[in-house]
HTML snippet that shows the backbone in 3Dmol.js (N, CA, C, O; Angstrom):
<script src="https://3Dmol.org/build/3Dmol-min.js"></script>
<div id="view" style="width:600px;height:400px;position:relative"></div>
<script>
const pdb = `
ATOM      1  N   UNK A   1      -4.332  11.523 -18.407  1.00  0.00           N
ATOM      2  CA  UNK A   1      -4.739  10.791 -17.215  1.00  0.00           C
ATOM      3  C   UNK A   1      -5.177  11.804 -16.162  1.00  0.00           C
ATOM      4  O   UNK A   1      -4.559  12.844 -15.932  1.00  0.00           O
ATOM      5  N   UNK A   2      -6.076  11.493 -15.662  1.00  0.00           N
ATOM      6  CA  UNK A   2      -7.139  12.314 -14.577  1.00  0.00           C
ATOM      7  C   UNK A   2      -6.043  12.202 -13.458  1.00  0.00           C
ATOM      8  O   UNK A   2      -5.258  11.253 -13.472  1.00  0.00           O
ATOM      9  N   UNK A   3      -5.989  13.187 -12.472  1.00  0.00           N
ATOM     10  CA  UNK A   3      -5.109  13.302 -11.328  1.00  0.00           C
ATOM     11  C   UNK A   3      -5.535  12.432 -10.355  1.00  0.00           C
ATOM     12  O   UNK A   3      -4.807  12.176  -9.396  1.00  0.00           O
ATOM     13  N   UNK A   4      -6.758  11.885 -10.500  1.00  0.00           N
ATOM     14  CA  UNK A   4      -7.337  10.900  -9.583  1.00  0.00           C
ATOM     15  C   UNK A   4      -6.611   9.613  -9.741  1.00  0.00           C
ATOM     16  O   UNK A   4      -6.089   8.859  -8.921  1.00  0.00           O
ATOM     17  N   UNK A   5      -6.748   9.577 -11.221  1.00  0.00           N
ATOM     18  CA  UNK A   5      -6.141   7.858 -11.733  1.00  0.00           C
ATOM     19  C   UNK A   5      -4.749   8.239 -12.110  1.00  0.00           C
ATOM     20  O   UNK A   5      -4.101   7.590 -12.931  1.00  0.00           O
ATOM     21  N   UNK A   6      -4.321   9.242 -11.532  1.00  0.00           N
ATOM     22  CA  UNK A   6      -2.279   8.944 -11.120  1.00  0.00           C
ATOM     23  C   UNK A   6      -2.503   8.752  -9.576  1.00  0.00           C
ATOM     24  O   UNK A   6      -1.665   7.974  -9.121  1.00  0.00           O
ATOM     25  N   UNK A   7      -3.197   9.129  -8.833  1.00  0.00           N
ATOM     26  CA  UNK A   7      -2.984   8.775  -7.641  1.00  0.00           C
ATOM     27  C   UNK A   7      -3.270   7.602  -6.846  1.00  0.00           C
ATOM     28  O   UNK A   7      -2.819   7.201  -5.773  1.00  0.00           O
ATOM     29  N   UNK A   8      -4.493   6.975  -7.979  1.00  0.00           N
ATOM     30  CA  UNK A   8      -4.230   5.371  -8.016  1.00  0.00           C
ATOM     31  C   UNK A   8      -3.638   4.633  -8.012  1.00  0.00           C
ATOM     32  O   UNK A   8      -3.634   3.616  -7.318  1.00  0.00           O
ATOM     33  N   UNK A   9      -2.637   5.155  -9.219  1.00  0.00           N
ATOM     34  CA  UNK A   9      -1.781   4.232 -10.074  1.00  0.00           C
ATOM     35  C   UNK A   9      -0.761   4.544  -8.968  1.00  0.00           C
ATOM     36  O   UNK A   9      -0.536   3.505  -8.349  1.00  0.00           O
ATOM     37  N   UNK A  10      -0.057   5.587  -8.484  1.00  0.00           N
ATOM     38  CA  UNK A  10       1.006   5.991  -7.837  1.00  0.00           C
ATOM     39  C   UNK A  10       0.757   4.842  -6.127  1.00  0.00           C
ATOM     40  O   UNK A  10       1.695   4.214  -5.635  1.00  0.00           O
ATOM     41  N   UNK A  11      -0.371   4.843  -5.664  1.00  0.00           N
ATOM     42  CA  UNK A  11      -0.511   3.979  -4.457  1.00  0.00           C
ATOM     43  C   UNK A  11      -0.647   2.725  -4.550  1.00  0.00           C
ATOM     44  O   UNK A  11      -0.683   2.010  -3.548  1.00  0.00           O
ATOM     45  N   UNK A  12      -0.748   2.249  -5.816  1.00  0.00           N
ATOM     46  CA  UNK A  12      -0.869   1.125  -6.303  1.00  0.00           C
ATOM     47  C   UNK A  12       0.647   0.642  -6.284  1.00  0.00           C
ATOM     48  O   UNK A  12       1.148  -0.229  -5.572  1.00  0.00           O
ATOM     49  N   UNK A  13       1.227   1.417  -7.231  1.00  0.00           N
ATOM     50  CA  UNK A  13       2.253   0.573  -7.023  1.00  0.00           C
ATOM     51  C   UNK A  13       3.269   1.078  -5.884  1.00  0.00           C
ATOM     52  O   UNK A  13       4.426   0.867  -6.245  1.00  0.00           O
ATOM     53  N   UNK A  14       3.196   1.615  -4.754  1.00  0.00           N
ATOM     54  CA  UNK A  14       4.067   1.847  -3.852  1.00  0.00           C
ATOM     55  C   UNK A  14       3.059   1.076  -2.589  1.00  0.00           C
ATOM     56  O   UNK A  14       3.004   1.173  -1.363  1.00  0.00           O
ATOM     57  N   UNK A  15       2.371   0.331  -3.572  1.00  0.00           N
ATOM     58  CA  UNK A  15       1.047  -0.697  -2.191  1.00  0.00           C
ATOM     59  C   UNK A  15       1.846  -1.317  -0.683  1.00  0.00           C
ATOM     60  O   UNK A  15       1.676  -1.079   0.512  1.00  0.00           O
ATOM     61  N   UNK A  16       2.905  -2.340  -1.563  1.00  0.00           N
ATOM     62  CA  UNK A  16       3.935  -3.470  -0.657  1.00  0.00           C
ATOM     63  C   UNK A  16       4.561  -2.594   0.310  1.00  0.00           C
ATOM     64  O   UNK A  16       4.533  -2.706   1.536  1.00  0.00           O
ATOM     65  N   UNK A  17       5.285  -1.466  -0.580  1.00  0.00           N
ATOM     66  CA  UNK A  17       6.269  -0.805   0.639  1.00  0.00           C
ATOM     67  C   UNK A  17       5.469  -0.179   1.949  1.00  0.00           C
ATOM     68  O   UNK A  17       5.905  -0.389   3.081  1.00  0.00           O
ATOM     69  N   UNK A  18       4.554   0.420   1.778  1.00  0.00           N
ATOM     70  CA  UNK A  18       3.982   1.038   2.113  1.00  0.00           C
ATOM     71  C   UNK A  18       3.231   0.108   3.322  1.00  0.00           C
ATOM     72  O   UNK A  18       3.431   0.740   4.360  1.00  0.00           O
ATOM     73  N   UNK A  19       2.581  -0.917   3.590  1.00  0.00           N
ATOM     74  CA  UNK A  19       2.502  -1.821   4.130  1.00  0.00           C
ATOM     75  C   UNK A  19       3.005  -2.757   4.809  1.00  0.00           C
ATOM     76  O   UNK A  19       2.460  -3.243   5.800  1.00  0.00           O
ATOM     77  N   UNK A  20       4.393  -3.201   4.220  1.00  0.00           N
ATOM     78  CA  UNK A  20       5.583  -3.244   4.745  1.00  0.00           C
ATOM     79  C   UNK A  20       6.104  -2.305   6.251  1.00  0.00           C
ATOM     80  O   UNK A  20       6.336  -2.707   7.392  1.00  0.00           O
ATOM     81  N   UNK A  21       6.151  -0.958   5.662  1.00  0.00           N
ATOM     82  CA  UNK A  21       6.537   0.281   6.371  1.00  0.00           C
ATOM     83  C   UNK A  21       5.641  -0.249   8.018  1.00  0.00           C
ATOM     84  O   UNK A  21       6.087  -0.618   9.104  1.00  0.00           O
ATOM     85  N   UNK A  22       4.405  -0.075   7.559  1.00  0.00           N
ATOM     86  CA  UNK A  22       3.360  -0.276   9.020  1.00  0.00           C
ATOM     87  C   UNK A  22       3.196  -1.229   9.171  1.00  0.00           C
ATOM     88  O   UNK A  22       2.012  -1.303   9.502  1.00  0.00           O
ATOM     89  N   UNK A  23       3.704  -2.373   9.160  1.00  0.00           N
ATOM     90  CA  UNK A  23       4.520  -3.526   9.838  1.00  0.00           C
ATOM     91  C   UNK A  23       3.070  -4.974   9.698  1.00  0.00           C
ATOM     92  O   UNK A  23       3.115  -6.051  10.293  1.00  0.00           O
ATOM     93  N   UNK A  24       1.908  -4.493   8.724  1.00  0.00           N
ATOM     94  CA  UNK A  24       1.575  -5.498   8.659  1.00  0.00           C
ATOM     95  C   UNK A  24       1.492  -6.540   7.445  1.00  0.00           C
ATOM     96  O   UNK A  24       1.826  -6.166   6.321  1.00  0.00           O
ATOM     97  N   UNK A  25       1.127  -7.614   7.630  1.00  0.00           N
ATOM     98  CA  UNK A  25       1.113  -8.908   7.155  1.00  0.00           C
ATOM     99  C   UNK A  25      -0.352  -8.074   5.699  1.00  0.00           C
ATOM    100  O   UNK A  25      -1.015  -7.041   5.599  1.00  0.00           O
ATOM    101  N   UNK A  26      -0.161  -9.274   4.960  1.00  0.00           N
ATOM    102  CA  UNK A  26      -1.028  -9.031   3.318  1.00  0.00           C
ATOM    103  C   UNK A  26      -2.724  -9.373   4.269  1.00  0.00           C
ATOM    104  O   UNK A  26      -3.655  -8.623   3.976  1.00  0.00           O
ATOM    105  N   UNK A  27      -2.910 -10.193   5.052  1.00  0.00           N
ATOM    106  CA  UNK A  27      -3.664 -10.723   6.022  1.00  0.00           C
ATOM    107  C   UNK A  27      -3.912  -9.837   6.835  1.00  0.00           C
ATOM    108  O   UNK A  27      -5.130  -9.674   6.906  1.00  0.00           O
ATOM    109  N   UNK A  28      -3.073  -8.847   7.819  1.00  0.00           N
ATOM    110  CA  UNK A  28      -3.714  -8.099   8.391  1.00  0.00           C
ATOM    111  C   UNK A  28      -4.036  -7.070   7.647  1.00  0.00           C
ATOM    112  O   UNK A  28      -4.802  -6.315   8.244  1.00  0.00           O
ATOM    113  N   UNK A  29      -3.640  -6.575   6.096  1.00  0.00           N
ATOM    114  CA  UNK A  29      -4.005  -4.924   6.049  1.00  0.00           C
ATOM    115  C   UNK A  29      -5.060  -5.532   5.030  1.00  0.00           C
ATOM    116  O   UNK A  29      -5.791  -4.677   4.528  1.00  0.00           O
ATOM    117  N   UNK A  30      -5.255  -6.686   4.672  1.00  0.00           N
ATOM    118  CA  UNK A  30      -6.543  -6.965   4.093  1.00  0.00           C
ATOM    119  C   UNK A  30      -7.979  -6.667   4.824  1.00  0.00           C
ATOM    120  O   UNK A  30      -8.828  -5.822   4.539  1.00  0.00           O
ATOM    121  N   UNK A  31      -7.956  -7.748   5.965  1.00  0.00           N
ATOM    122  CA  UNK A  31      -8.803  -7.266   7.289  1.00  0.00           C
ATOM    123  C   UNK A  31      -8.885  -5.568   7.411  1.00  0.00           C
ATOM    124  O   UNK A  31      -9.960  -5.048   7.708  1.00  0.00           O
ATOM    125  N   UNK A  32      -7.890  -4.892   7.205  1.00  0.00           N
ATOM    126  CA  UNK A  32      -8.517  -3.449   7.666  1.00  0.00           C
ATOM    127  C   UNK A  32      -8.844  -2.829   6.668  1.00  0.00           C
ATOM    128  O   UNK A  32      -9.303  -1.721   6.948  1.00  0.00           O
ATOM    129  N   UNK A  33      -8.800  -3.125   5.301  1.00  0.00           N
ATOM    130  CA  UNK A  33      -9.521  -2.383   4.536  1.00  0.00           C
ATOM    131  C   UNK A  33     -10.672  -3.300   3.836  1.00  0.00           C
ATOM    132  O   UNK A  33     -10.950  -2.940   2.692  1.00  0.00           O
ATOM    133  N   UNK A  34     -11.367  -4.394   4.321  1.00  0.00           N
ATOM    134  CA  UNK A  34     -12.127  -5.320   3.711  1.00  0.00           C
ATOM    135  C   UNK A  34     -11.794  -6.221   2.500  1.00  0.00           C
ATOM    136  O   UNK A  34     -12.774  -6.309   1.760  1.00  0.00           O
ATOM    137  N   UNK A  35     -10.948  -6.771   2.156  1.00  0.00           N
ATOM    138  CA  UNK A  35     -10.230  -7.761   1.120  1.00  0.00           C
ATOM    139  C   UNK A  35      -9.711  -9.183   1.743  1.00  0.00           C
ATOM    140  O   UNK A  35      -9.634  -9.381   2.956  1.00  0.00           O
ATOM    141  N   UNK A  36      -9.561  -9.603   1.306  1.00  0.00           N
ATOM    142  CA  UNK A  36      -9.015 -11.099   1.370  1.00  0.00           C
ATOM    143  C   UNK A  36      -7.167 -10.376   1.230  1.00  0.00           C
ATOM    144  O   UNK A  36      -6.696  -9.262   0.998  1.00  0.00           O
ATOM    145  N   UNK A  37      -6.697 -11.524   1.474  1.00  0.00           N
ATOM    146  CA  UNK A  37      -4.810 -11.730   1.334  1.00  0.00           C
ATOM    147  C   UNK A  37      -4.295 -11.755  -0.148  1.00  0.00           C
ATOM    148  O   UNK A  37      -3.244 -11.367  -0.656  1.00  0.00           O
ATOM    149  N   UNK A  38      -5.396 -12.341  -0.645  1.00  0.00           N
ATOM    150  CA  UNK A  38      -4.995 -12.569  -1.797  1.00  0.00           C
ATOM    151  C   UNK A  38      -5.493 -11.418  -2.807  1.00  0.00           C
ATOM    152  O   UNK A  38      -5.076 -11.301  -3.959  1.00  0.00           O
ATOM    153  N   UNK A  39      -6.148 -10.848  -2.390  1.00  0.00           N
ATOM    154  CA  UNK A  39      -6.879  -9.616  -3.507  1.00  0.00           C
ATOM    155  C   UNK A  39      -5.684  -8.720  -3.061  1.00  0.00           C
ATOM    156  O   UNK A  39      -5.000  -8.273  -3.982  1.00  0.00           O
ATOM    157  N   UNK A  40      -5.277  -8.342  -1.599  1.00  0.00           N
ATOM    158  CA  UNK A  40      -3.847  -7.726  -1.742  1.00  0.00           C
ATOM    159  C   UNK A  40      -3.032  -7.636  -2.579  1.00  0.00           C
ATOM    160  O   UNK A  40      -2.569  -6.631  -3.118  1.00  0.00           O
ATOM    161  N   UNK A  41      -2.687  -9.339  -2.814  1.00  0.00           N
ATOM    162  CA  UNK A  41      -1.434  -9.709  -3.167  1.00  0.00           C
ATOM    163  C   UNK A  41      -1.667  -9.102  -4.856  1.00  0.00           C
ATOM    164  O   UNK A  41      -0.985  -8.280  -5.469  1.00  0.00           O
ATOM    165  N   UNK A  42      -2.927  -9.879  -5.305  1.00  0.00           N
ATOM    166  CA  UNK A  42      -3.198  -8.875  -6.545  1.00  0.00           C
ATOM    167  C   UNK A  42      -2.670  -7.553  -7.276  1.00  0.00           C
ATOM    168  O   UNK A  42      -1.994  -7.305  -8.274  1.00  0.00           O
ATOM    169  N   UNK A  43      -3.521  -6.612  -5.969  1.00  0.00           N
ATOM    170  CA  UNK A  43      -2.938  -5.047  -6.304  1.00  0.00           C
ATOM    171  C   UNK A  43      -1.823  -4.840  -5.971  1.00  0.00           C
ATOM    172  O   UNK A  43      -1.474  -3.721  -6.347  1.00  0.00           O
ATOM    173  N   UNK A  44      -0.899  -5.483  -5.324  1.00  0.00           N
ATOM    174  CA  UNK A  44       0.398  -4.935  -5.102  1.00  0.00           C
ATOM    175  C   UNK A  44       1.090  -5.444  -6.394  1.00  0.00           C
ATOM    176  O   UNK A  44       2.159  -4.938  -6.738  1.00  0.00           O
ATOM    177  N   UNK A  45       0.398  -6.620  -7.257  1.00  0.00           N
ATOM    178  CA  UNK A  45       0.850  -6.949  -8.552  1.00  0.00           C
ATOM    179  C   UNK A  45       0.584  -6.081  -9.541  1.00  0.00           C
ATOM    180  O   UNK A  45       1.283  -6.139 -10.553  1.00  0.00           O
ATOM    181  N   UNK A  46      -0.369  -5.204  -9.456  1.00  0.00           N
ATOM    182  CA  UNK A  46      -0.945  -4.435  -9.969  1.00  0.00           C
ATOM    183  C   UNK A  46      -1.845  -4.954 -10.611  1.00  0.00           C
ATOM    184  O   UNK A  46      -2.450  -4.270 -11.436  1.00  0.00           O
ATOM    185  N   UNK A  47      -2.167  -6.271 -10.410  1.00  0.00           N
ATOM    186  CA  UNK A  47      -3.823  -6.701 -11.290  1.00  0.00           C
ATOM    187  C   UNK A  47      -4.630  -7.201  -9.856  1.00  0.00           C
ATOM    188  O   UNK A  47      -4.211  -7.745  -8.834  1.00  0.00           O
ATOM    189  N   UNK A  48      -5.951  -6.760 -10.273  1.00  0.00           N
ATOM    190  CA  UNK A  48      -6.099  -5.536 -11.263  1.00  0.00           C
ATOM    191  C   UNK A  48      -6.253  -4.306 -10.915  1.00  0.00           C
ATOM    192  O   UNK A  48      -6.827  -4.102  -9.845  1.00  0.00           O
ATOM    193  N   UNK A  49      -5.951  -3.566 -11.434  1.00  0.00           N
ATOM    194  CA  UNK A  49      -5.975  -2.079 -11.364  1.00  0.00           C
ATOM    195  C   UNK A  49      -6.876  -2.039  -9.853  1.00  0.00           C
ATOM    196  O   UNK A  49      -7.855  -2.679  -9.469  1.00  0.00           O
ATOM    197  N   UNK A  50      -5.971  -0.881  -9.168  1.00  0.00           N
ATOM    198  CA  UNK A  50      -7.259  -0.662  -7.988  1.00  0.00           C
ATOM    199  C   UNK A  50      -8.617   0.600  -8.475  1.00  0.00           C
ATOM    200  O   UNK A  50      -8.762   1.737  -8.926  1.00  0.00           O
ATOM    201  N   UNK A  51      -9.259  -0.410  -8.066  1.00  0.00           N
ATOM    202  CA  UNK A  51     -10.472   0.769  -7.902  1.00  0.00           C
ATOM    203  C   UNK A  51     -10.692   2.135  -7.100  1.00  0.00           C
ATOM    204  O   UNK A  51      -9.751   2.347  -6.335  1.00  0.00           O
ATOM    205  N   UNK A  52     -11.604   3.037  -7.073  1.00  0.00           N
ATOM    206  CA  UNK A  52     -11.844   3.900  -6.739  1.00  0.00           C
ATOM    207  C   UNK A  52     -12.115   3.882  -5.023  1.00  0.00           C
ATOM    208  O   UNK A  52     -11.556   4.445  -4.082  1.00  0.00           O
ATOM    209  N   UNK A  53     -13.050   3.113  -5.118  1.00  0.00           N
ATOM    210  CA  UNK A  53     -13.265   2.404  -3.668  1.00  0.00           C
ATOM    211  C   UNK A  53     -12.144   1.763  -2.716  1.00  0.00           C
ATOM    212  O   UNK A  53     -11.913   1.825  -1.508  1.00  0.00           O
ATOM    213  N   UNK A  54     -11.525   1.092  -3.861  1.00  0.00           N
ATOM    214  CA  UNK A  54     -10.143   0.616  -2.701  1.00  0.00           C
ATOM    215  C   UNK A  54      -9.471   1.442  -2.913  1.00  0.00           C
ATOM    216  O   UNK A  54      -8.458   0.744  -2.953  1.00  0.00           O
ATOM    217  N   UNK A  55      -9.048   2.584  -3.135  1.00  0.00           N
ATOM    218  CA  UNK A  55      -8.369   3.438  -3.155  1.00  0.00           C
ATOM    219  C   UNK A  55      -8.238   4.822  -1.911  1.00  0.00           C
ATOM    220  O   UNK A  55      -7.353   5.554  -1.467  1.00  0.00           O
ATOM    221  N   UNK A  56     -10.067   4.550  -1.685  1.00  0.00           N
ATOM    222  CA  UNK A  56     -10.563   5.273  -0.900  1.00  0.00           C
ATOM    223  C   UNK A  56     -10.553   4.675   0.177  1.00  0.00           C
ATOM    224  O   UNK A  56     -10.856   5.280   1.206  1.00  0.00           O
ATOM    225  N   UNK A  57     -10.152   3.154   0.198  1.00  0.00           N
ATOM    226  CA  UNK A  57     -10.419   2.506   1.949  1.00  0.00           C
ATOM    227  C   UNK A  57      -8.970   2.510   2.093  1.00  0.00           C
ATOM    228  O   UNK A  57      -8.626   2.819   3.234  1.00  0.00           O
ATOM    229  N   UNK A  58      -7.894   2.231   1.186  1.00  0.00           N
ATOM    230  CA  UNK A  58      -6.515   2.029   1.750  1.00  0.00           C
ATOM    231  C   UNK A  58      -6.178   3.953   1.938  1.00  0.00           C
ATOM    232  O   UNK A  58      -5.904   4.401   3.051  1.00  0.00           O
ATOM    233  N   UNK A  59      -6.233   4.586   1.088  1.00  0.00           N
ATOM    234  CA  UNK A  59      -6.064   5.996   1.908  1.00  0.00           C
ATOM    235  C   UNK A  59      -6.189   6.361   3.465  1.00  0.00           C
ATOM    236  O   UNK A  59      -5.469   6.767   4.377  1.00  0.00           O
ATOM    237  N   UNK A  60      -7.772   5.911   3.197  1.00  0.00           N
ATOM    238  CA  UNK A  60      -8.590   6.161   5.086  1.00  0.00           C
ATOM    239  C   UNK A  60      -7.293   5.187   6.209  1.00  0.00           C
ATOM    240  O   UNK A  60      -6.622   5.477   7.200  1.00  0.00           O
ATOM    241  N   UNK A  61      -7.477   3.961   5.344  1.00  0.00           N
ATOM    242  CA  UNK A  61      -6.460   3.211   7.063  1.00  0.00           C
ATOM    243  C   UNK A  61      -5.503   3.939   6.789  1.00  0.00           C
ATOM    244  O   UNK A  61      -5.914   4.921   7.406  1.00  0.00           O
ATOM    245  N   UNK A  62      -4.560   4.267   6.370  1.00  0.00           N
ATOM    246  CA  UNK A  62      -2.840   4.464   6.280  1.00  0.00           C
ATOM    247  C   UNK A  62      -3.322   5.712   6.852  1.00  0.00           C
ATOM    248  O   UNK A  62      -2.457   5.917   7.703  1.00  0.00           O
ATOM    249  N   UNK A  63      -4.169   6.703   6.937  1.00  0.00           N
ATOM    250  CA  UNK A  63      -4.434   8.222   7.362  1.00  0.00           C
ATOM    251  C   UNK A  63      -4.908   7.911   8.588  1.00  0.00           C
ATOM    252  O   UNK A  63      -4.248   8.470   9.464  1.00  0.00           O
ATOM    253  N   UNK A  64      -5.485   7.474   8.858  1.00  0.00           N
ATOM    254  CA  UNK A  64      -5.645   6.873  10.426  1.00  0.00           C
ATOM    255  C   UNK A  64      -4.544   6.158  11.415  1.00  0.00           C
ATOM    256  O   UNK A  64      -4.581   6.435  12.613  1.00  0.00           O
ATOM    257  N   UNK A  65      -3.695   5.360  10.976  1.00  0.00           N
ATOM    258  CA  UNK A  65      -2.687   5.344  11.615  1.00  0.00           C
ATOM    259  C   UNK A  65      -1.518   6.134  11.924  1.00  0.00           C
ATOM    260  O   UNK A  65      -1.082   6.984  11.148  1.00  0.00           O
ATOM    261  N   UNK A  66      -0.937   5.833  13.193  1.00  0.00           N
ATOM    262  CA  UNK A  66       0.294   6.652  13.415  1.00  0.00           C
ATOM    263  C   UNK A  66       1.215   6.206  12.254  1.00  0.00           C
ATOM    264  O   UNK A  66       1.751   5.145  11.933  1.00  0.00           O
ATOM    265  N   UNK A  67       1.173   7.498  11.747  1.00  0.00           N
ATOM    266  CA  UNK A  67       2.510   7.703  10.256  1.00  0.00           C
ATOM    267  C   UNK A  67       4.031   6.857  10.936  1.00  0.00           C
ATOM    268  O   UNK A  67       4.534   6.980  12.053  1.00  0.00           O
ATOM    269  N   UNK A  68       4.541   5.841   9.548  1.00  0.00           N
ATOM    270  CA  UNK A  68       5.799   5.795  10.012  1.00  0.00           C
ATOM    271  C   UNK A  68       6.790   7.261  10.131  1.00  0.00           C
ATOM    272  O   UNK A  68       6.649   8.306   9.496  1.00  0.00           O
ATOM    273  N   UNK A  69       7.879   6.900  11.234  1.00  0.00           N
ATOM    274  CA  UNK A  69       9.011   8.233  11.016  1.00  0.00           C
ATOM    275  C   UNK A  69       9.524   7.875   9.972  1.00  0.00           C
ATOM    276  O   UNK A  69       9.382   6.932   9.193  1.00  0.00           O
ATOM    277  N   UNK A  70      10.235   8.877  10.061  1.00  0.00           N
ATOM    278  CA  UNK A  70      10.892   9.347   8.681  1.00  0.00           C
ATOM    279  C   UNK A  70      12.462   8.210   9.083  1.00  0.00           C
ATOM    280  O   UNK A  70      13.254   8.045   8.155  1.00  0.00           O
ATOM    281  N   UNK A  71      12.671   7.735  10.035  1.00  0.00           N
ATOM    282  CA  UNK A  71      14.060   7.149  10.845  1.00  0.00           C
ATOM    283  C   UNK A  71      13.699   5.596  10.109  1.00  0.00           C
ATOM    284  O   UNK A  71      14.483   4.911   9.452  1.00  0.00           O
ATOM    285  N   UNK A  72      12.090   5.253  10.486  1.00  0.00           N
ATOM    286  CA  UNK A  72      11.518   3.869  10.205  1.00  0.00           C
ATOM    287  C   UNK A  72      11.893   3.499   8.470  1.00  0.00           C
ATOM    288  O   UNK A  72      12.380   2.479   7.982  1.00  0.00           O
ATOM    289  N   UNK A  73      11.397   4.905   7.760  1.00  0.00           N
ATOM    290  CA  UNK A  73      11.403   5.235   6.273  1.00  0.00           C
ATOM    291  C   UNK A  73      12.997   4.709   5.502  1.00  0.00           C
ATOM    292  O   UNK A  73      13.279   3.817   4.702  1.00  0.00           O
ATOM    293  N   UNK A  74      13.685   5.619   6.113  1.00  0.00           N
ATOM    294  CA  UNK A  74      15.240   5.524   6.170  1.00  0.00           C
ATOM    295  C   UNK A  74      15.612   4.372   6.373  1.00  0.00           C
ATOM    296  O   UNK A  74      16.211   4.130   5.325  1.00  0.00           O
ATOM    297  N   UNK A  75      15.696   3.292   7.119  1.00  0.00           N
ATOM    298  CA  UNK A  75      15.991   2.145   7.701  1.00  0.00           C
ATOM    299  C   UNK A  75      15.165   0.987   6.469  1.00  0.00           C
ATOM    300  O   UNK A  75      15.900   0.283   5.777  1.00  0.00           O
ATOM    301  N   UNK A  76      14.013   0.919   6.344  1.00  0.00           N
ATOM    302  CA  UNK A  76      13.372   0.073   5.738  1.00  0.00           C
ATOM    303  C   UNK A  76      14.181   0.064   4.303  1.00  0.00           C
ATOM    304  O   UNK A  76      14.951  -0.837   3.971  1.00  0.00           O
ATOM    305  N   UNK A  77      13.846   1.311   3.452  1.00  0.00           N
ATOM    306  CA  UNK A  77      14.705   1.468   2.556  1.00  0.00           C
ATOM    307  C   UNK A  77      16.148   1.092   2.138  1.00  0.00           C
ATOM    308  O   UNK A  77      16.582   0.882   1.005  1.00  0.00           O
ATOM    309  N   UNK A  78      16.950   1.052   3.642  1.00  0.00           N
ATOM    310  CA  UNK A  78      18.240   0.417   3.158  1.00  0.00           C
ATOM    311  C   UNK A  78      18.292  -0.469   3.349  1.00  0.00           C
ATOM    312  O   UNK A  78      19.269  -1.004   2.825  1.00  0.00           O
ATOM    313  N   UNK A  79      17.743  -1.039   3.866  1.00  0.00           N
ATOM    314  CA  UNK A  79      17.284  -2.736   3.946  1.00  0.00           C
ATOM    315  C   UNK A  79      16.746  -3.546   2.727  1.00  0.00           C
ATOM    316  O   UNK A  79      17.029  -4.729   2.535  1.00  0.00           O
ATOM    317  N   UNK A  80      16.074  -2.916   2.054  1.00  0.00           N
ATOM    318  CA  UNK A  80      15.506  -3.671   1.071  1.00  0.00           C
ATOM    319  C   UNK A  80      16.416  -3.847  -0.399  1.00  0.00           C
ATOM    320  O   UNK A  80      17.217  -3.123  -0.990  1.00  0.00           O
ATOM    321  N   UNK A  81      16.068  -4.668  -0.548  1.00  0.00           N
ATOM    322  CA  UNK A  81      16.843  -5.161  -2.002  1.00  0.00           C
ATOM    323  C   UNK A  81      16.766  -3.889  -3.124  1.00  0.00           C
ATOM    324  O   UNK A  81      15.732  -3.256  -3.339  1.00  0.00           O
ATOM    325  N   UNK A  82      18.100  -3.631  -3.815  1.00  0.00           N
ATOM    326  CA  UNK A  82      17.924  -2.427  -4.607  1.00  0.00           C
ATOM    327  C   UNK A  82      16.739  -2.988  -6.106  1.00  0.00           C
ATOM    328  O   UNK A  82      16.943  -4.024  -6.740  1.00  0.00           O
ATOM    329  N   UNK A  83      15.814  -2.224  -6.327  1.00  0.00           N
ATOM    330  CA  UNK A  83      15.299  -2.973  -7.390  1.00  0.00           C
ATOM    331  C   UNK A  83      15.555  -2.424  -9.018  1.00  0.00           C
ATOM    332  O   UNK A  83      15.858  -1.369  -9.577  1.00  0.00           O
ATOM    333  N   UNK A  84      15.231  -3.845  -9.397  1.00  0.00           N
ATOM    334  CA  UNK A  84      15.907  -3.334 -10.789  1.00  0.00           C
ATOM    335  C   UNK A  84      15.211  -2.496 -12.128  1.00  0.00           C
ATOM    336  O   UNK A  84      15.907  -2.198 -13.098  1.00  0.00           O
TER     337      UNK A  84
END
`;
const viewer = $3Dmol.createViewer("view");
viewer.addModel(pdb, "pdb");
viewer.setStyle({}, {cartoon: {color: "spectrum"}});
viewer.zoomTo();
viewer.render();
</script>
């Protein structure tokens, strides 16, 4: 596997938390990277696979915003359901 398509696969599936983290809705982080709610909801299912392109627009927003702290990181995490 190309280091490109682990870093797909790796943002792919850490999509939810990660979104979660910066506090918006499947609706708002659709709007900022051009998708519908439901094409979200998709890739955070992992179908289907994200593309190159969405890979490249969800990078750009999350790099453009103020990074969660590391306090926000910590907190979210123990909050969430342990998964199985």
């Amino acid at each position: 596997m190309a280091s490109y398509d682990y870093s797909i696969t790796s943002l792919q599936s850490h999509l939810s938390m990660l979104r979660k983290l910066y506090g918006w809705t499947m609706e708002q982080f659709g709007d900022r990277i051009g998708v519908t709610k439901q094409t979200v909801s998709n890739l955070e299912r992992g179908k289907p696979k994200m593309t190159k392109l969405q890979y490249i627009a969800i990078r750009s927003v999350f790099e453009s915003e103020v990074r969660p702290s590391a306090a926000s990181v910590t907190t979210y995490l123990r909050s969430s359901p342990t998964r199985q």
